[in-house]
N, C-alpha and C positions, 0 to 999 in steps of 0.2 A: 504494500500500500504506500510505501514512502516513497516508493518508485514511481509510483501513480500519480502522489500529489506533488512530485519534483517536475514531471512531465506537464502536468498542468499549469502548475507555478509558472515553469519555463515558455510556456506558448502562454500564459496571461502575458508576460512581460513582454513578449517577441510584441503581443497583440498593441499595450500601450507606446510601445516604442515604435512601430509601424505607424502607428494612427497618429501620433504627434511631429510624427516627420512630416507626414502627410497634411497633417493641419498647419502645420509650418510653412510649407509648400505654398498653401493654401491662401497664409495670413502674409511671405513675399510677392505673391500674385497678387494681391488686395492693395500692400503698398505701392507696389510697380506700376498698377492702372491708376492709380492716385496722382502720385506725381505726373505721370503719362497724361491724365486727363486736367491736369493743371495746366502744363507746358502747352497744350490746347487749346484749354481756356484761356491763357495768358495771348498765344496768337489770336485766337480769334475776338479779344478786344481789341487788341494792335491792329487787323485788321478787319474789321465788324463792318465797316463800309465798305469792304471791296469782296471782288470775287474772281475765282480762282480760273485762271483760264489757259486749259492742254494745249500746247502747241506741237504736236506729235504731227499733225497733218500739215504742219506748216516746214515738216522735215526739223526741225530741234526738237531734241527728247529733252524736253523741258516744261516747267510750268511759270507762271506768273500771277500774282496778285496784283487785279485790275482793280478800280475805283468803281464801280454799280451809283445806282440810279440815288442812293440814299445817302452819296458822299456829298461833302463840298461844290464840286463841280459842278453839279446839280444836272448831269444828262441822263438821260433816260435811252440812251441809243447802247446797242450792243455792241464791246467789241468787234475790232476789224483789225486781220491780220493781212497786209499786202505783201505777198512774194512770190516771184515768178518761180515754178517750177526745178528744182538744179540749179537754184542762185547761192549769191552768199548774202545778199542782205532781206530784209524785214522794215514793214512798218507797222508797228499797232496802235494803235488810233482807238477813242473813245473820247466822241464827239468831237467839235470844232478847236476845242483848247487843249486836248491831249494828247502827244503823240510821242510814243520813241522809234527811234531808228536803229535797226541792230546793222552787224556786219558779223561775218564771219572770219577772222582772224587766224584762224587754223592753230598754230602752237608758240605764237606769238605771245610773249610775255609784259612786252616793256609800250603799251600802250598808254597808258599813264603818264610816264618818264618824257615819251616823247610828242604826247600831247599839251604838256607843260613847258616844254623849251619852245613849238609852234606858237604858242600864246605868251611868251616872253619879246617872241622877236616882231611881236607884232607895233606896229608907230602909230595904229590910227586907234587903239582903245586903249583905258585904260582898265589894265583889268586886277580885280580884287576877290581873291581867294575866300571862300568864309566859309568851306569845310575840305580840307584835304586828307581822306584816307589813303590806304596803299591801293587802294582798286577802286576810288570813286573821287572826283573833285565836283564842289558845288562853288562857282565863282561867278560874278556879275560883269560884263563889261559898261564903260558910259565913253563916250565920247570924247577923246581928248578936245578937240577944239572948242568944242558949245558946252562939254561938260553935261549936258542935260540930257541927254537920251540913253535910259540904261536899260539890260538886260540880262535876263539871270538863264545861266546856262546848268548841264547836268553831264559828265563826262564821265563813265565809268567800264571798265572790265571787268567781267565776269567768265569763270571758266566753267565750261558744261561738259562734263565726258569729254574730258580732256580738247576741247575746242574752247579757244579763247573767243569771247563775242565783245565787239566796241557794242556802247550803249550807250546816245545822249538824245538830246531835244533837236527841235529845228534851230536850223542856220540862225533865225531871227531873235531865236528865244525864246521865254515868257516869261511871266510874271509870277513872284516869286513864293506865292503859293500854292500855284502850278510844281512848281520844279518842287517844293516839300514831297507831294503826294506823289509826284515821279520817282521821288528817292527809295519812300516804303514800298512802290513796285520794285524797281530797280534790285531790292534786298533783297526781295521774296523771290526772286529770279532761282530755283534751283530745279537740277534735275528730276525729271522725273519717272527715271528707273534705279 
């Protein structure tokens, strides 16, 4: 009989050690979706006005966070991606006052570097820096002679599946709460495989 109840003993114990692994298990899956669904909720106030938009068919395995009908801008027009079939560039557009221009740079690194010395050598603007990361500059040009005409630009890199993409506004620019909400696009730029 004492063989009996060692046997039992022995599979009770296996039983509570089994089942608190398992509830352990249980109770880091519970944390894991926590934080998981923070980090979610945390994006999707960040960006709660915009919406997410595939560019798989536009040839980039890639995604973007667009601005929707309930941001700032206040359009109510849908996304528009313009690229010719086997090209290297993009434009996506969302309404009259939104637009970026991509390029495909291939394994180009130093777009940045040499988009700062283009805009050094320039005599007709003056131009003022007022955020420079390693992969994004946000700078305004005004007019050296009249002084008075300014524009706020958005110049950045980003690399996709090892393809480097140029990314900024129009030649003419806009206005400088345009070019903010350009930026949280711009960020939200990532692969999407």
């Amino acid at each position: 009989m004492n063989n009996r109840a060692f046997i039992l003993f022995t599979l009770i114990l296996i039983s509570l050690i089994a089942f608190s692994c398992e509830g352990n298990g249980e109770v880091k899956k519970e944390l894991k979706s926590k934080k998981t669904s923070k980090i979610d909720q945390s994006l999707n106030e960040d960006y709660y006005q915009f919406s997410k938009l595939y560019l798989l068919k536009s040839e980039i395995q890639g995604t973007i966070m667009l601005p929707n009908e309930t941001s700032r801008l206040g359009t109510s027009e849908k996304p528009k991606v313009q690229h010719e079939h086997g090209g290297f560039k993009w434009e996506i557009s969302v309404g009259p006052s939104f637009s970026l221009y991509l390029e495909d740079y291939g394994k180009q690194t130093n777009l940045i570097k040499n988009h700062k010395i283009k805009l050094k050598t320039n005599n007709v603007y003056k131009i003022e820096f007022l955020k420079e990361l390693p992969n994004l500059l946000i700078y305004k040009k005004t007019l050296k002679e009249t002084n008075n005409h300014t524009s706020y630009f958005i110049y950045a890199q980003k690399k996709i599946n090892n393809i480097t993409y140029e990314i900024k506004n129009k030649p003419q620019g806009n206005r400088k709460d345009i070019v903010d909400v350009m930026e949280k696009s711009i960020l939200s730029f990532n692969s999407s495989i």
